[in-house]
C-alpha positions as CSV (number, residue, x, y, z in Angstrom):
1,X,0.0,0.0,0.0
2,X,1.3,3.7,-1.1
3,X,-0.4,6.5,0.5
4,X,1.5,10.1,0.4
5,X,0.5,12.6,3.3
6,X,1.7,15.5,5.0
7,X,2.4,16.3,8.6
8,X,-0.5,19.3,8.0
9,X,-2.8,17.7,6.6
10,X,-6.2,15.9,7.7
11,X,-7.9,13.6,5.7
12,X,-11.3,14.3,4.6
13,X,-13.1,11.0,6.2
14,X,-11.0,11.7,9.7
15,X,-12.8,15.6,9.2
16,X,-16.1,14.2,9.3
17,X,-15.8,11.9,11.6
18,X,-14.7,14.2,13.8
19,X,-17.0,16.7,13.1
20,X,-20.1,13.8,13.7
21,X,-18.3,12.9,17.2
22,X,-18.5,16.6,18.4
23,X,-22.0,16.5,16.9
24,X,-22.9,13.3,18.9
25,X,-21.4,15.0,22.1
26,X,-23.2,18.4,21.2
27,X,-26.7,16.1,21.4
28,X,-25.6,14.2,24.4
29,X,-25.7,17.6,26.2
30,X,-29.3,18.5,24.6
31,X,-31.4,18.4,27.7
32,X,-29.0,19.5,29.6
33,X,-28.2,22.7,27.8
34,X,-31.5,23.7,28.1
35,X,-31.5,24.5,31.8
36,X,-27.9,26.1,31.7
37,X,-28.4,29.5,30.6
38,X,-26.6,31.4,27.5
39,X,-23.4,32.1,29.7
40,X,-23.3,28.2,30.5
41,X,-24.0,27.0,26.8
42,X,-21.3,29.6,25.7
43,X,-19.1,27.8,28.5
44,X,-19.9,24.4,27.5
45,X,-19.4,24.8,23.3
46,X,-15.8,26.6,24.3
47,X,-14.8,23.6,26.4
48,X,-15.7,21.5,23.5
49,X,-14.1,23.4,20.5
50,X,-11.2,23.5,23.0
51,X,-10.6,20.0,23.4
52,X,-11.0,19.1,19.3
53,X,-9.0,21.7,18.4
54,X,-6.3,20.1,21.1
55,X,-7.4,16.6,19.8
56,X,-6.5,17.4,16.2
57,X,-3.1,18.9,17.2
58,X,-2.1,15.8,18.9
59,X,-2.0,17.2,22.1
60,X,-4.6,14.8,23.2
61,X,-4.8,11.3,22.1
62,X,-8.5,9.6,21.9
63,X,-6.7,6.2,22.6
64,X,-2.7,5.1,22.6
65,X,-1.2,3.9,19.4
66,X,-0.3,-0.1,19.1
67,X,3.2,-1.3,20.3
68,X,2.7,-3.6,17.3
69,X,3.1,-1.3,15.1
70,X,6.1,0.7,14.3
71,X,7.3,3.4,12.1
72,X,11.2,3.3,9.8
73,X,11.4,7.0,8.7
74,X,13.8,7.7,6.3
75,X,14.9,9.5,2.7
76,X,15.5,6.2,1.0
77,X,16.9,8.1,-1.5
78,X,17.4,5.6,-2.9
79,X,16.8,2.0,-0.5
80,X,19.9,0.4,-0.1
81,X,20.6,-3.3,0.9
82,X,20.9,-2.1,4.3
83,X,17.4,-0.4,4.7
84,X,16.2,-3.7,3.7
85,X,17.9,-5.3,6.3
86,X,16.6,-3.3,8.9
87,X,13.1,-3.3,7.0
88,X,12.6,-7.5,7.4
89,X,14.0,-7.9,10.4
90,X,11.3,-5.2,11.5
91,X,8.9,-6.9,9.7
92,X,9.2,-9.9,11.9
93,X,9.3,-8.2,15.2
94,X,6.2,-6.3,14.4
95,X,2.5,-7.1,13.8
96,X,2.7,-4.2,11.3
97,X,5.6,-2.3,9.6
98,X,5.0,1.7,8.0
99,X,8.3,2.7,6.0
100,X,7.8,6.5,6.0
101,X,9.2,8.3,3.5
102,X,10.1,11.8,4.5
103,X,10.2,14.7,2.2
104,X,12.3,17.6,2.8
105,X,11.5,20.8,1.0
106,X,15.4,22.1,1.2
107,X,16.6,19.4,0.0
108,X,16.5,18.3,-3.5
109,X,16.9,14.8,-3.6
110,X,17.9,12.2,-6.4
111,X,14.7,10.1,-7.0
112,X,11.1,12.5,-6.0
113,X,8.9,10.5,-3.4
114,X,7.0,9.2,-5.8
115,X,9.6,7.3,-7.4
116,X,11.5,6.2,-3.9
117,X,7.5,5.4,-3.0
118,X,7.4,3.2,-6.1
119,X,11.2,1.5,-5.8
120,X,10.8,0.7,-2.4
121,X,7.1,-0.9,-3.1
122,X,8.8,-3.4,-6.0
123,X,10.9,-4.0,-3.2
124,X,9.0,-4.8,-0.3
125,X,5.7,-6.4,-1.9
126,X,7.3,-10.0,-1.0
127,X,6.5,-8.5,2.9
128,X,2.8,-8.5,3.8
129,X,2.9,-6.5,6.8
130,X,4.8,-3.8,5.4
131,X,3.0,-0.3,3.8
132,X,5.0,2.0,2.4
133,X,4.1,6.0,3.0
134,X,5.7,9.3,2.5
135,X,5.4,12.4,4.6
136,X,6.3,16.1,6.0
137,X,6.7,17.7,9.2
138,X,7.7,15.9,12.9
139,X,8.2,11.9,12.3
140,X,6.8,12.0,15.5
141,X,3.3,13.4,14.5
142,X,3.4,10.9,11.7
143,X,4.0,8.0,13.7
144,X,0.8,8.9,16.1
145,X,-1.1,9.5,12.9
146,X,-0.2,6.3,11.6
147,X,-1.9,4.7,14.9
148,X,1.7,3.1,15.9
149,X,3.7,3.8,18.9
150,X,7.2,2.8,18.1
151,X,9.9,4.5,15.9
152,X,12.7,2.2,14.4
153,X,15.7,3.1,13.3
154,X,19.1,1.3,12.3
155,X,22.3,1.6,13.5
156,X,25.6,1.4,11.7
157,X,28.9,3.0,13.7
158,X,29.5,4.4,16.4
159,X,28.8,8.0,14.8
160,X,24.8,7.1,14.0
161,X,24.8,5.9,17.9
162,X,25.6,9.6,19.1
163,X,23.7,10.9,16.4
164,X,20.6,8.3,17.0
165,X,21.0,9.1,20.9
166,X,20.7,13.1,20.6
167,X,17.3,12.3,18.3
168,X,15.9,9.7,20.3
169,X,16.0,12.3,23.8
170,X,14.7,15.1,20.8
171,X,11.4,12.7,20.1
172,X,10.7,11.4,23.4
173,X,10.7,15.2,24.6
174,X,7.9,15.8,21.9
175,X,6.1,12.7,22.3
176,X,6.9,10.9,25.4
177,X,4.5,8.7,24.4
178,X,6.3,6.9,21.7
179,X,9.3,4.5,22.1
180,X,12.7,4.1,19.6
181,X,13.6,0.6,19.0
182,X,17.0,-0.2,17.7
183,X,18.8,-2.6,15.7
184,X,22.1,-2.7,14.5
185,X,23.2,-3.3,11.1
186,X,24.3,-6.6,9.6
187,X,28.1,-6.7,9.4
188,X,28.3,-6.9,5.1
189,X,25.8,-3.7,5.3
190,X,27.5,-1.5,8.0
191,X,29.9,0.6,4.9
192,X,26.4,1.1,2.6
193,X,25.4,4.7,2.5
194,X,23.0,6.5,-0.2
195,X,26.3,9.0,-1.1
196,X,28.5,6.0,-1.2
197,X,26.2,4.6,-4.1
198,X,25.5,7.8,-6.0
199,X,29.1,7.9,-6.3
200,X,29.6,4.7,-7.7
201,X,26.7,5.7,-10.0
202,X,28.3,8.4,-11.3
203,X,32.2,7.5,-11.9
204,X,31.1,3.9,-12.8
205,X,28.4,4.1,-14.9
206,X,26.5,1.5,-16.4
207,X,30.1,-1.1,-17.0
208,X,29.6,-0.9,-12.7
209,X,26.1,-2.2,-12.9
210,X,27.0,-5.6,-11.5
211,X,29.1,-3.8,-8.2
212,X,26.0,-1.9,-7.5
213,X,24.3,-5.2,-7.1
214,X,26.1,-5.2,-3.7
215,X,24.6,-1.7,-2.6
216,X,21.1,-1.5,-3.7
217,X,17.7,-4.1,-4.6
218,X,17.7,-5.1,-7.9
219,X,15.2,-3.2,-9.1
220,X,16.7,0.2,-8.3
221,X,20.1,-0.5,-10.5
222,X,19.0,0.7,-13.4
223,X,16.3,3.5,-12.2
224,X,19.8,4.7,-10.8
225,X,21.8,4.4,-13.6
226,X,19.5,6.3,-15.7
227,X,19.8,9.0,-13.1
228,X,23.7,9.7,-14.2
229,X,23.4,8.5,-17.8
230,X,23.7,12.4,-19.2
231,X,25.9,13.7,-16.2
């Protein structure tokens, strides 16, 4: 499954339903309304508009999200041999695993999010329990809109330990709420970065096609390729 959504925005089913709910409460409160006065139904419709509007901003959650379901946030630009590492060993330890894709308006990446989206589908669609989704904004905010409650993230060196540590504190400041799970890299994948492969990309070109076999899934090789052909 490929669904694309930002960190603003609310989908137009979750709008309604809302809007019903606070309707349903509204009627609940009928008879009751009707003996309070206008400064008490004033009083009572503030309290309410209050709490959606906290509801909405995540401030409030209507029920915890599942520890069965966790989140791998990442720019896959492109997936490499290590994402999927991380990915089905995730995939096993979870009911249910989202790979986010996260967009970054400064940055100009290789491969748009529709075509990472589309890469890393061919790649994944021998997992069952895997969706694949892209997003904006705090990964935090996307995890509890994705009804999960874990973040997972992969460890290479020592370097993405201290990095991985000073983000971890960062989210659980934000969203106390929802835990990091960590694995470490398999040993063949721990020298495999996205820059490491673009480079081959480009000095190697299409002759290197078979070394790139060791970086990336086979279906990105020649998406990637193509990328360089004219540079």
């Amino acid at each position: 499954m490929k669904t694309c959504q930002s960190g603003s925005f609310v989908n137009p089913e979750q709008e309604q339903k809302e809007s019903n709910d606070f309707g349903e409460v509204c009627l609940d409160f009928t008879a009751e309304v009707s003996t309070l006065g206008r400064t008490g139904l004033l009083t009572l419709l503030s309290a309410e508009v209050t709490f959606k509007l906290l509801l909405r901003k995540g401030f409030i959650m209507t029920k915890p999200g599942s520890p069965r379901h966790a989140v791998y946030a990442g720019s896959f630009d492109p997936i490499t041999l290590g994402h999927c590492d991380i990915i089905e060993r995730g995939a096993a330890l979870f009911d249910k695993l989202t790979v986010a894709v996260g967009i970054n308006p400064d940055k100009k990446p290789l491969f748009d999010s529709d075509e990472r989206m589309d890469l890393i589908s061919q790649v994944l669609k021998v997992l069952p329990n895997v969706e694949v989704k892209c997003f904006t904004g705090l990964t935090v905010s996307f995890v509890r809109d994705c009804g999960a409650s874990v973040m997972l993230r992969g460890i290479r060196t020592l370097t993405d330990i201290e990095a991985e540590f000073t983000m971890s504190l960062a989210n659980h400041t934000l969203a106390p709420d929802i835990e990091t799970v960590f694995l470490m890299s398999g040993e063949k994948y721990t020298h495999i970065s996205s820059s490491l492969i673009k480079q081959i990309a480009l000095l190697g070109g299409r002759e290197n096609a078979d070394r790139l076999a060791e970086f990336v899934p086979e279906p990105v090789i020649q998406p990637l390729l193509a990328k360089f052909a004219n540079r």
